[in-house]
C-alpha positions in Angstrom: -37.5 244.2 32.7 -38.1 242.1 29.7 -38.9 243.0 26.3 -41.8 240.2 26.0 -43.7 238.4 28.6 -45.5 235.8 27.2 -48.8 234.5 29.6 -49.0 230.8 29.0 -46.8 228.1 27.7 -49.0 226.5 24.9 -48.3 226.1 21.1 -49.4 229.8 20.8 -46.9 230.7 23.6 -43.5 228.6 22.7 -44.0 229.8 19.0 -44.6 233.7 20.2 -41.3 232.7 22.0 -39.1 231.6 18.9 -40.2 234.5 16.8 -39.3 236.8 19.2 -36.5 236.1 20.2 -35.2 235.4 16.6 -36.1 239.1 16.6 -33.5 240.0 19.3 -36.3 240.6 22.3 -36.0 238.7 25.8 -38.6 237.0 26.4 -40.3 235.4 29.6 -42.8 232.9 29.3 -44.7 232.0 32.5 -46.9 228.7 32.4 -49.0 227.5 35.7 -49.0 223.9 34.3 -47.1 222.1 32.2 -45.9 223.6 28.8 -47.6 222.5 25.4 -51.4 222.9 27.1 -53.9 221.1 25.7 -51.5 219.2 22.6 -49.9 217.5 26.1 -53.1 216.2 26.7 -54.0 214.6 23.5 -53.0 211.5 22.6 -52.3 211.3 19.0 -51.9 214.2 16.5 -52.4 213.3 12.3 -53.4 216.7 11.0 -49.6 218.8 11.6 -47.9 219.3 8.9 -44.9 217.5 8.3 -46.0 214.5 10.7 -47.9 211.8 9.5 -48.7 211.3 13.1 -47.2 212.1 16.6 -48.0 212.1 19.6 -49.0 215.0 21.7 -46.7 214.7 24.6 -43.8 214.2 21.9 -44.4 217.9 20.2 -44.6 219.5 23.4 -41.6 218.6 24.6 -39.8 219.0 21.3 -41.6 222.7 20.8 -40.2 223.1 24.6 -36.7 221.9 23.5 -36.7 224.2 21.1 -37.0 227.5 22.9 -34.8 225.8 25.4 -32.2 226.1 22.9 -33.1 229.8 21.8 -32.4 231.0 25.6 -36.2 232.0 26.5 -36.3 232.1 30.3 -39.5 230.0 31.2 -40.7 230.5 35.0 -43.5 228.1 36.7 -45.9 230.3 38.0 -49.8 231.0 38.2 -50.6 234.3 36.6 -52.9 236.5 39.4 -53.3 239.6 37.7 -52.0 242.4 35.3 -51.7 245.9 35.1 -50.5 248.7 33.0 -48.9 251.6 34.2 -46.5 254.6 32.6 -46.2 252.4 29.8 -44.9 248.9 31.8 -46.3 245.9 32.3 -46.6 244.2 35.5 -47.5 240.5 36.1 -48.5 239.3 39.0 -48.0 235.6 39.6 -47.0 233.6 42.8 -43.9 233.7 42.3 -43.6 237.1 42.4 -44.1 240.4 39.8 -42.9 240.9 36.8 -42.3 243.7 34.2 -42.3 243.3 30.6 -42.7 246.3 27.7 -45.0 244.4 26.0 -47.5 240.9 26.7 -48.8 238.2 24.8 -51.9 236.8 26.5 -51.5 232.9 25.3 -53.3 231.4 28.5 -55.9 228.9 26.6 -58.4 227.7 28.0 -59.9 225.2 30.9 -61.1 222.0 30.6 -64.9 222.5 30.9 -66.9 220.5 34.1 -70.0 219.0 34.8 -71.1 220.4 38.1 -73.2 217.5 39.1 -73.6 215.6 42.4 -70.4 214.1 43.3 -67.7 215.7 41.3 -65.9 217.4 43.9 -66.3 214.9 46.0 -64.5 212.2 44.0 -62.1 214.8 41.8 -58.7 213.0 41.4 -60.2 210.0 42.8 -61.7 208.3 39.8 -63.0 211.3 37.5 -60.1 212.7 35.1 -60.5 215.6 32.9 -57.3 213.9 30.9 -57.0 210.3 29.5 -53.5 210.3 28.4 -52.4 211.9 32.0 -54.2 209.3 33.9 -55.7 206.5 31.5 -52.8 204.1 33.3 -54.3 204.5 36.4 -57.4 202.3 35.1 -55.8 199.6 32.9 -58.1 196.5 32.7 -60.7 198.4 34.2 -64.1 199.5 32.8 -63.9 203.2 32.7 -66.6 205.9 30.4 -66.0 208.7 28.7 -68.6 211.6 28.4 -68.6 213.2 25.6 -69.2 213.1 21.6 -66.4 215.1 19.6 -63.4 214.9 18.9 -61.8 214.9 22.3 -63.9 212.4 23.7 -63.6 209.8 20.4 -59.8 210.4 20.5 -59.6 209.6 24.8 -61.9 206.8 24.1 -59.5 205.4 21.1 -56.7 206.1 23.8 -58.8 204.4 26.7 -60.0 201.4 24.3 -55.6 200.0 24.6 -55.7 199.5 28.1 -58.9 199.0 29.5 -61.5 196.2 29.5 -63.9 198.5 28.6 -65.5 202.1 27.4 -68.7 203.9 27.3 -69.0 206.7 25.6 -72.1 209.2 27.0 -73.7 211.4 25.1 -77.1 213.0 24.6 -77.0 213.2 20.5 -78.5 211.0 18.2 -74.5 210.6 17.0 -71.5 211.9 18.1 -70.0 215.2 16.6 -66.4 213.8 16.2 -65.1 213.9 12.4 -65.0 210.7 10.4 -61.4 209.6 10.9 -62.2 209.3 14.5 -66.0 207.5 13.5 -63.8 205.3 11.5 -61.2 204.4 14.2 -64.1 203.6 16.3 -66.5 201.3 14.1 -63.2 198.5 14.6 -63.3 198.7 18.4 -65.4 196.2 20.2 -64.8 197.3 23.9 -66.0 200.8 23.2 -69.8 200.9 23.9 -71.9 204.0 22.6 -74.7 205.6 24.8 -76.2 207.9 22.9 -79.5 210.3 24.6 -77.7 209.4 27.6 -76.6 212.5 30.1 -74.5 211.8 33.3 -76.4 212.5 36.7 -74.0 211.3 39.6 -70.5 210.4 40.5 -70.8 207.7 43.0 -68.3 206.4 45.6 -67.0 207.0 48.6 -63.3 207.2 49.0 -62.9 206.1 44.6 -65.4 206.3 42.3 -67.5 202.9 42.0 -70.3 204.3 39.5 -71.7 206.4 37.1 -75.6 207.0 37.6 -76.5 208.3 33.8 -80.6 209.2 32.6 -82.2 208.3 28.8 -83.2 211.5 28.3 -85.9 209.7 26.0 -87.4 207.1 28.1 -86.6 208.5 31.8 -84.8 205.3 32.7 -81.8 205.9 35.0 -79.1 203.3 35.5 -76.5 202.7 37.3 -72.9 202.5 35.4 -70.1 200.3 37.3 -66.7 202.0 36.9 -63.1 202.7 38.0 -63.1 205.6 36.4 -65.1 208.4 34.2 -63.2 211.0 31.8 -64.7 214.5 31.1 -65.0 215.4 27.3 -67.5 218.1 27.6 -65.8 221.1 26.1 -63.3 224.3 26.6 -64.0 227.3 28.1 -61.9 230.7 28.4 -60.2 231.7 31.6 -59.7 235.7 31.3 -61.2 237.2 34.4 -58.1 238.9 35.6 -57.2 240.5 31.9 -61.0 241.8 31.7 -59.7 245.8 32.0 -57.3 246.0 29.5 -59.1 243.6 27.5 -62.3 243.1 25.2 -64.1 239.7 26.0 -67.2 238.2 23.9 -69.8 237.5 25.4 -68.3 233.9 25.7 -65.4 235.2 27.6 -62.8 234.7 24.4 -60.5 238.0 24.0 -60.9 240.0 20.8 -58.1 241.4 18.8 -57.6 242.7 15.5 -55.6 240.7 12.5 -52.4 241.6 14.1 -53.7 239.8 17.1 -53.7 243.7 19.1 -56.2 243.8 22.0 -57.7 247.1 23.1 -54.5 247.9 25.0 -51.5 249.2 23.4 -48.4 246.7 23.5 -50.8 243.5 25.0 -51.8 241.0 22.4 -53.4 237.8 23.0 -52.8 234.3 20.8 -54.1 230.8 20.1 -57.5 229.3 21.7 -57.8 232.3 24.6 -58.7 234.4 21.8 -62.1 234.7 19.7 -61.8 232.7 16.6 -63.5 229.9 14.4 -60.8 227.2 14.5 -58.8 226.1 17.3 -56.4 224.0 16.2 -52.2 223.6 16.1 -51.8 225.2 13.1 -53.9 228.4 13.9 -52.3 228.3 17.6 -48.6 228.5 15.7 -49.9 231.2 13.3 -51.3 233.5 16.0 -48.2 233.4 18.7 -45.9 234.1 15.0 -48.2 237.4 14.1 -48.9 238.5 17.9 -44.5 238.2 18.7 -44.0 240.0 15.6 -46.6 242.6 16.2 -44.8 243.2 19.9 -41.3 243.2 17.8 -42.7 246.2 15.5 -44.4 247.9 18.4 -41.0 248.3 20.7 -39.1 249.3 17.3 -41.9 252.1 16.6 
């Protein structure tokens, strides 16, 4: 039985993991994917302190280095379910079940789809939900992003390197990234805007070969030709299974208190799975530090 399992391998999770067991607790962290979630995906980072700029694949695996070192046993394994009973915690995951006196619910969240006609068609043939995972696949190929904040700018920055060309979809006037990412854009002359646009179709049979997207403003559809389309469309929460021994808002994010505490005495939940106003690295760090030493202070009392 471990001291702490900690649900997800994120920024929330690895740091939960190095505060613990600086604190003397063993510690289990079980991640379905690979560890460093959604700062894995992204491409460049310029707002962590102490780097001017790295990139996200780089912290990851230097975050995952680090609790390496420490001695946190880390397991590959999709979480299924969990349950409380006489005072232990049992995990269910593929792998197997596991028992921990105390859990930290750092899962994140999901990359958000479209749900129009041909995305499951032509998933992992042509439409990516990551740009640095699979923007190699569609060097010197036109490709579009969908999208308008700061996910989408950033992957079509990314994209804008090593393919001929980018649209960028989106059904505001302007896009909702910040200005450093307007800025990075307003230089790049592959990257073409589509503003009141909105996607209606994959297209393709065995690949993708096209886009169909509507002008929400004139009713004129057109047909996009591309290798490839990246979705930019938003996060969502993933806590079905934790839904009895947790809170949810009506968004599906997972309330806690300050000391990120969930309804359930010795569970705690950290970083983007939870409700909060900012989801970025820095509040991810912050959370997994208070919810490992809120687990710390509830074994001691």
């Amino acid at each position: 039985m471990y001291d702490l399992i900690i649900i997800g391998g994120g920024v929330a999770g690895m740091t939960a993991a190095v505060y613990a067991k600086r604190a003397g607790m063993s510690v289990l962290i079980l991640e379905k994917g690979g560890f460093g979630g959604q700062v894995a995906l992204t491409s460049t980072i310029e707002n962590y302190p102490s780097y001017k700029e790295i990139e996200g694949f780089e912290l990851a695996a230097s975050m995952k280095a680090q609790i390496d070192a420490l001695g946190v046993e880390s397991v590959s394994a999709d979480v299924t379910g969990l349950s409380k009973a006489d005072g232990v915690f049992t995990v269910n995951a593929a792998s197997g079940d596991y028992q921990g006196k105390t859990v930290i619910i750092a899962n994140g969240v999901k990359r958000r789809e479209l749900h129009i006609e041909g995305e499951d068609k032509l998933r992992g043939r042509g439409i990516s939900w990551c740009a640095v995972c699979d923007g190699g696949f569609f060097r010197r190929k036109t490709v579009a992003v969908i999208g308008a904040g700061n996910s989408a700018l950033g992957d079509a920055i990314y994209l804008s390197n090593i393919c001929e060309k980018v649209y960028v979809i989106f059904r505001r006037e302007q896009p909702t990234a910040s200005k450093s990412y307007l800025d990075k854009l307003a230089g790049l002359s592959n990257v073409i805007l589509m503003p009141r646009h909105i996607p209606l179709a994959f297209i393709g049979e065995k690949r993708i070969t096209s886009l169909k997207v509507k002008n929400i403003d004139t009713g004129e559809e057109r047909e996009l030709e591309v290798g490839g389309v990246f979705e930019a469309i938003g996060l969502i929460p993933d806590n079905e299974i934790f839904k009895d021994l947790v809170e949810l808002d009506e968004n599906g994010y997972i309330l806690t208190d300050s000391e990120m505490k969930t309804k359930t005495e010795g569970l705690f939940a950290a970083g983007d799975t939870t409700q909060k106003q900012l989801r970025q690295i820095v509040t991810a760090c912050a959370d997994g530090a208070v919810a490992a030493t809120s687990a710390h202070h509830y074994l001691n009392s």
